[in-house]
C-alpha positions in Angstrom: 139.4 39.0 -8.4 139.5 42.3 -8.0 137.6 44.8 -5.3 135.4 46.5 -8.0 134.8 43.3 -9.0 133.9 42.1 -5.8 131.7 45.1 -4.9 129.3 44.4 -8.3 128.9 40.8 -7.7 128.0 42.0 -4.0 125.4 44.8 -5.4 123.9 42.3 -7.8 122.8 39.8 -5.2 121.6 42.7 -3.0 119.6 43.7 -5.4 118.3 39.9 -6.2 117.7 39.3 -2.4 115.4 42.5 -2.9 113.5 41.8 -5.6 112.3 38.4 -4.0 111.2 40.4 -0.4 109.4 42.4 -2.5 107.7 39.2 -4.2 107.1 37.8 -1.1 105.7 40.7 0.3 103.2 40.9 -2.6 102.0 37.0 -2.9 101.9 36.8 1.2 98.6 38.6 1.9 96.9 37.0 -0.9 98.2 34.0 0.2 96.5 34.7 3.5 93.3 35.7 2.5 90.8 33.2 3.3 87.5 32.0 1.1 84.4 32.2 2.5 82.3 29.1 1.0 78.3 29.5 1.0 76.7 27.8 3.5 74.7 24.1 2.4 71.5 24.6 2.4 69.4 21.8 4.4 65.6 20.9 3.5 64.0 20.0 6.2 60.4 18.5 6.1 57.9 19.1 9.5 55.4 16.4 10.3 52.2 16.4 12.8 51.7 13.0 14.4 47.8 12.3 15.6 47.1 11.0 19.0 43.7 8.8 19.6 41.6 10.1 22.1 38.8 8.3 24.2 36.4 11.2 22.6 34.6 10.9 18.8 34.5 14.3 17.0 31.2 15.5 15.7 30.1 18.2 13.5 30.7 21.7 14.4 29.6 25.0 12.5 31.2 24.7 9.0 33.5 27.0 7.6 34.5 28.1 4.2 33.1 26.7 1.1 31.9 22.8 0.7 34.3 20.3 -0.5 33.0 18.5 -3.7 32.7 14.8 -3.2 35.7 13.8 -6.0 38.2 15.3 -3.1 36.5 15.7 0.1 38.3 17.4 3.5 37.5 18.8 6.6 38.2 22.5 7.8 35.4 23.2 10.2 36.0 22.9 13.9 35.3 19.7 15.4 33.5 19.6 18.9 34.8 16.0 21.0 31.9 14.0 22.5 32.0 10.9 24.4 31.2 7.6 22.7 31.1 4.2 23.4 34.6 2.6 23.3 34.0 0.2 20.2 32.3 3.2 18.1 34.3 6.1 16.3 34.3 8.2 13.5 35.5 6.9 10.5 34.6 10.4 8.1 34.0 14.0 8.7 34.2 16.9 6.5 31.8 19.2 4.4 30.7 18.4 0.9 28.3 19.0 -2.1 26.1 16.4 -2.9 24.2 16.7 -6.2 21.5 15.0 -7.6 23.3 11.3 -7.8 23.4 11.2 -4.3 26.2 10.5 -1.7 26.8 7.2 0.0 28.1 7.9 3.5 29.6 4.3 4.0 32.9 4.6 1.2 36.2 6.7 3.0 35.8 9.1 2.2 32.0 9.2 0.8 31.0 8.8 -2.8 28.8 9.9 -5.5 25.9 7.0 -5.5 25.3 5.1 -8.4 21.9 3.6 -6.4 20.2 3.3 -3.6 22.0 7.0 -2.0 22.4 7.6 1.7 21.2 11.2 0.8 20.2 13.1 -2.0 18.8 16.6 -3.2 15.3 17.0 -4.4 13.0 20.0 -5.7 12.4 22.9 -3.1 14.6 22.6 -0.4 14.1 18.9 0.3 16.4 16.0 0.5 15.5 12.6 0.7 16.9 9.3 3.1 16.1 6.1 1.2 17.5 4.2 4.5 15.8 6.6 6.9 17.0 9.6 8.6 15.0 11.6 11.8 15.3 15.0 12.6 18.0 15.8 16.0 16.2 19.0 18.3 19.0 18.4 21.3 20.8 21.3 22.0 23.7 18.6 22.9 25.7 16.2 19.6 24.3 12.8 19.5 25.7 9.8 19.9 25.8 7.3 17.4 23.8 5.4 19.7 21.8 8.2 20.2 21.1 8.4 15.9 20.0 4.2 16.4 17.1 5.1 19.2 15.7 7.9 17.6 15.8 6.3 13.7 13.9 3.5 15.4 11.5 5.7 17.1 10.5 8.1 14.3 12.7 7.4 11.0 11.4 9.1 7.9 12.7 9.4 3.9 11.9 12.7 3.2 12.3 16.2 4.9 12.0 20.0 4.1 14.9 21.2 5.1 17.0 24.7 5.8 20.6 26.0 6.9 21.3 24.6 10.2 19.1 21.6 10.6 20.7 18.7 12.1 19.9 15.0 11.2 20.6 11.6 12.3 20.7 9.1 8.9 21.0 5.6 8.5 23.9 4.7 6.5 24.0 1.4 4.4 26.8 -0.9 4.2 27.3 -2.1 0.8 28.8 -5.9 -0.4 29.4 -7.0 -3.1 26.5 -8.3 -4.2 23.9 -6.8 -2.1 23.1 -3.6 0.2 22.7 -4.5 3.7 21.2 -2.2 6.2 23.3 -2.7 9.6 24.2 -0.5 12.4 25.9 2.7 10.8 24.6 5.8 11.5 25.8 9.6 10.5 25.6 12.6 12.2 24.5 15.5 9.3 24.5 19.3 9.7 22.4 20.9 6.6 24.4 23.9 5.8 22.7 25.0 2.4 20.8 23.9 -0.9 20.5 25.4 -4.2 20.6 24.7 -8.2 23.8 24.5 -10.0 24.1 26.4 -13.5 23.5 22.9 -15.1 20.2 23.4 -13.6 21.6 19.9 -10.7 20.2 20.4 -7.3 22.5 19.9 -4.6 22.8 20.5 -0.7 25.9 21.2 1.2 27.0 19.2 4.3 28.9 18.1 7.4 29.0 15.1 8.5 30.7 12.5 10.7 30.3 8.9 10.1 30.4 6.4 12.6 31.7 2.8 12.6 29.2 0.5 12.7 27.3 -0.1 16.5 28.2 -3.9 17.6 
């Protein structure tokens, strides 16, 4: 083999060994480059656990508009009182109750069929078939507090206007009978009027008591 022939083959794998550095050169930084994935996204889900307290919540001023009975819950700020041990509250919250009535008793409270805890009437009024009294204390009764004065001075029927406060016996109902027993409900009249169907209704808060042993 001759030099000339020597020095082509030498040029041609020069100019191979070239071309790949430049090849390399080219693919390495892409090579390099890394990918940025998007970041999993995580629900997350907060929940409020509620302690017991030696206190039972009462009514305080309502808030807002009053929840019909269907779908009743409470907004307005409660004020804690101290109760005897074996009594709490088992409902509070505002509502509408229209001319059917509410019964008190049912968690949360219901439209009556009969015999109604409460119910609007003409004018302003609303009536207690079970009994109810009037509550002048500055102070939040006491579920035993609603017993003594029902036994004292218990009436059906009252006039009434926003901000009146009333202790009312609450019936327990079986399921055969009504029975009157120890339940008792704090109410706080916040307003009364006429529907467009012509219904009267009156708006309330309440909390209802367990039943007194």
């Amino acid at each position: 083999m001759g030099k000339a022939e020597r020095w082509a083959i030498a040029g041609s794998i020069a100019g191979l060994i070239s071309a790949l550095i430049a090849i390399v050169a080219w693919l390495w930084p892409t090579a390099q480059t890394p990918v940025t994935e998007p970041a999993p996204t995580i629900a997350t889900t907060a929940t409020t656990t509620a302690e017991s307290t030696n206190t039972t919540p009462v009514p305080g001023p309502a808030s807002g508009s009053p929840t019909p009975i269907e779908g009743v819950t409470s907004t307005s700020p409660l004020i804690p009182v101290t109760t005897a041990p074996s009594v709490s509250v088992q409902w509070q919250g505002s509502l509408r109750v229209n001319d059917f009535g509410v019964l008190l008793s049912t968690r949360p409270p219901s439209a009556a069929q009969a015999s109604p805890d409460i119910e609007p009437y003409t004018g302003g009024t609303i009536v207690t078939p079970h009994g109810a009294a009037r509550w002048a204390d500055s102070r939040d009764p006491s579920a035993q507090d609603c017993a003594e004065l029902i036994a004292e001075q218990s009436d059906t029927q009252f006039n009434v206007a926003r901000g009146d406060r009333f202790c009312v016996r609450v019936a327990q109902y079986g399921e055969t009978a009504i029975a009157l027993g120890q339940q008792y409900a704090f109410v706080q009249i916040n307003g009364t009027g006429t529907s467009p169907s012509s219904l009267n209704y009156v708006d309330i808060y309440a909390a209802v008591w367990t039943p007194l042993s």
